[in-house]
N, C-alpha and C positions, 0 to 999 in steps of 0.2 A: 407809308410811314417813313419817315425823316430819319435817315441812321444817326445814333447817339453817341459819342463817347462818353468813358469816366472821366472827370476833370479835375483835378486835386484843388489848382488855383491858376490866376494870372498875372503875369507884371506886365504894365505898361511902359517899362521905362527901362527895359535890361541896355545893359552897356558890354557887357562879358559873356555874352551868349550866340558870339558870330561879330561881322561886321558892319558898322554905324550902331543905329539906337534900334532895337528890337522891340516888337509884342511877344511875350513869351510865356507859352503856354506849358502846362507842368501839368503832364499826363499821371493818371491814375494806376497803382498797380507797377510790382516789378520781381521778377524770378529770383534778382541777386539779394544777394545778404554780405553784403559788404563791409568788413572791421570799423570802417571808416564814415560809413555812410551819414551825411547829413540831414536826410531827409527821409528819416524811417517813419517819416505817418503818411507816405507816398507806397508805403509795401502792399498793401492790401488790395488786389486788386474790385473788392465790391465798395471799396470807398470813392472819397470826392462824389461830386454834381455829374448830373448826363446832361451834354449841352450836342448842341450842333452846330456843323461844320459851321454855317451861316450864322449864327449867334456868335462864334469867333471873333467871326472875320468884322463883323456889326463895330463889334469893340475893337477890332483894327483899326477900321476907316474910320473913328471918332477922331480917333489922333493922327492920320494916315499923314500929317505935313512932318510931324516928329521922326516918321518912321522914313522919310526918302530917301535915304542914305542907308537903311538898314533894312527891314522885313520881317517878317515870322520865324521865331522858332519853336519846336515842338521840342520837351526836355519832358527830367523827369524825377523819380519814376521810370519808369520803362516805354515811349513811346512805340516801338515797334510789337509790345506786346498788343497792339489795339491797333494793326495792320491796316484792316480796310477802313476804321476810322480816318487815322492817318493818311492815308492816300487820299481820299476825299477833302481832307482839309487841306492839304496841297494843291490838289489838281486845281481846287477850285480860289486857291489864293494865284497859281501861276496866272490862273485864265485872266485876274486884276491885274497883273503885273508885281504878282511882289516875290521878292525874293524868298526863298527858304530857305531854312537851317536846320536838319535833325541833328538833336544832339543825344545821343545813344550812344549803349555797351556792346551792342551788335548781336546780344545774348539769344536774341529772338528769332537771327537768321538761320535759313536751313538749307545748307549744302550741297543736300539732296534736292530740293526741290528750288532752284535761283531763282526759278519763272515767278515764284513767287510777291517777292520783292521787285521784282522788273517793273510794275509799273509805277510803283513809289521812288526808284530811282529816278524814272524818265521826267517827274516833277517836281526832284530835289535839286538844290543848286549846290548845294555847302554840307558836306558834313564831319560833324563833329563826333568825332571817334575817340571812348574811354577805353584805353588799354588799361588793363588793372596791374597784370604780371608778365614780365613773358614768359617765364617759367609754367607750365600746366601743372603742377604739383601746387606752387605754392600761391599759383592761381587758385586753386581749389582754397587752399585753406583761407585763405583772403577774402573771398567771396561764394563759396561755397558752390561754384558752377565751374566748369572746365573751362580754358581759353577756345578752344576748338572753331568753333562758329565765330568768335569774335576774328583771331585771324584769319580767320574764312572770307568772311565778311571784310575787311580791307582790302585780302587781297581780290573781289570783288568789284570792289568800287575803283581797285586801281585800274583792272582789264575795262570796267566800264567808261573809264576818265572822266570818273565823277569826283571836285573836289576835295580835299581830304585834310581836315585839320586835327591833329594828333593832339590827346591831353591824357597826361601821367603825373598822377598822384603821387606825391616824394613820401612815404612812411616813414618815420624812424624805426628800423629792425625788421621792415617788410619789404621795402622797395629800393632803399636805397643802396643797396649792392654792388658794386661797380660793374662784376661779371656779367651780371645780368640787365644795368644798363647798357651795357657793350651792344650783348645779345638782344636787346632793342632795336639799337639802334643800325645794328647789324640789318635786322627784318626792316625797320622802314626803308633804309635805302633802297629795297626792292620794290617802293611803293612811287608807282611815276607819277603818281598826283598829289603828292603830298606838298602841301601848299605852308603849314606851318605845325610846330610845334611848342604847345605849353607844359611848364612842369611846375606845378602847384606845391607848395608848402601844405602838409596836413596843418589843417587846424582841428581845434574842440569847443568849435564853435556850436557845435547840435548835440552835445552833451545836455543840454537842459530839455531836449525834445524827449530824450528818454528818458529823463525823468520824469517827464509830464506824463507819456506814455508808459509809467513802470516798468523800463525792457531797464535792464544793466547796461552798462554803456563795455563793449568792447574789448575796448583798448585801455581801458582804465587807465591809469593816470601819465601816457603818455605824450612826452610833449609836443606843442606842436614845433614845425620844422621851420628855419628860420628862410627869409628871402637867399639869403645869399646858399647855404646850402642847396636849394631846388636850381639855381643858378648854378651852382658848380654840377649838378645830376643832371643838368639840360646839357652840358657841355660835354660830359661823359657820352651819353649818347649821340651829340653831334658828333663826336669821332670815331664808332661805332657806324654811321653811315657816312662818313667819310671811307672808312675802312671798306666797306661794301663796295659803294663807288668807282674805288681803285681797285679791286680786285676784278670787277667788271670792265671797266678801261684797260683790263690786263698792266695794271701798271704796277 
């Protein structure tokens, strides 16, 4: 029997999910409970469709001329929570030639056991890594799970020199700190494949998802953050691993 994943939904046409034009898949199921989160009808993991690997990939190659500059990514949701799915649907997108993208919290890796994750490394190309805090406190209260595994997990993918694109959530009254963009940016500079970082404006754009879902939204009526503010918090912590940098050049 054909291994199955949970499947929430698909986009044929992501642009902000990696590099070129993507197929983007939005796995089912996730541990976090994030203030912020946009897509809480991806929490549950007995929800979405069971599809396989090859039913994927089917709806890849429909548009596979769209995609030649881009490839697959698996989002979410929580993709690593649905591990050997995931690797399967990798392994067997590498064997076409396509590029992949995870884009994960890192929530799901285990420390103790790295072998784990080794083989879905060895058929990722790109990954996209949400830092929520760096703080582990205020980690917690943000999304209700430790950072622990998530820096674990980076510092992972750095020793493995597996690509590494970094994205941080700007809150107002959560994230945007300076000390602890510092202390960000402090930690990524010890990361040698860190290839790019984005820093998102909250929106309240999935406030109507919990309505429809009856859950309270959060954050209640906090605003979203403007461009230019995630723009000056991207810049905080580019000096934060400036700072790193030099300290390691002994300079």
């Amino acid at each position: 029997m054909a291994l199955t994943g949970r499947i929430h939904s698909t986009e044929s046409f992501g642009t902000v999910d990696g590099p070129g034009i993507r197929f983007v898949v939005f796995f089912q199921g996730c541990p976090m409970r994030c203030l912020y989160c946009h897509n809480p009808d991806t929490w549950a993991a007995s929800g979405g469709t069971e599809m396989t690997a090859d039913t994927l990939l089917t709806l890849f190659e429909r548009k596979r001329e769209f995609y030649r500059n881009g490839g697959i990514t698996a989002t979410g949701g929580e993709p690593m929570a649905q591990l050997a799915f995931l690797t399967e649907l990798f392994t067997k997108a590498k064997q076409r030639g396509i590029h992949t993208c995870l884009d994960t919290s890192g929530i799901c890796y285990d420390p103790g056991h790295p072998e784990q994750a080794a083989p879905l490394l060895a058929v990722t190309d790109l990954v996209m890594l949400d830092i929520k805090h760096i703080d582990d406190e205020r980690h917690k209260a943000l999304t209700g799970q430790s950072n622990a595994r998530i820096l674990a997990f980076a510092r992972r993918l750095s020793e493995e020199g597996t690509a590494l694109w970094i994205r941080h959530v700007i809150v107002p009254g959560w994230t945007d700190d300076e000390e602890a963009l510092l202390r960000l940016g402090r930690f990524l500079g010890g990361l040698r494949t860190l290839k790019a970082l984005d820093c998102l404006p909250y929106h309240t754009m999935g406030k109507s998802k919990y309505e429809e879902l009856g859950i309270p939204y959060p954050l209640g009526n906090t605003e979203a953050l403007s461009p230019e503010d995630a723009a000056a918090a991207r810049n905080t912590i580019l000096r934060g691993i400036r700072q790193r940098l030099r300290e390691e050049a002994g300079g």
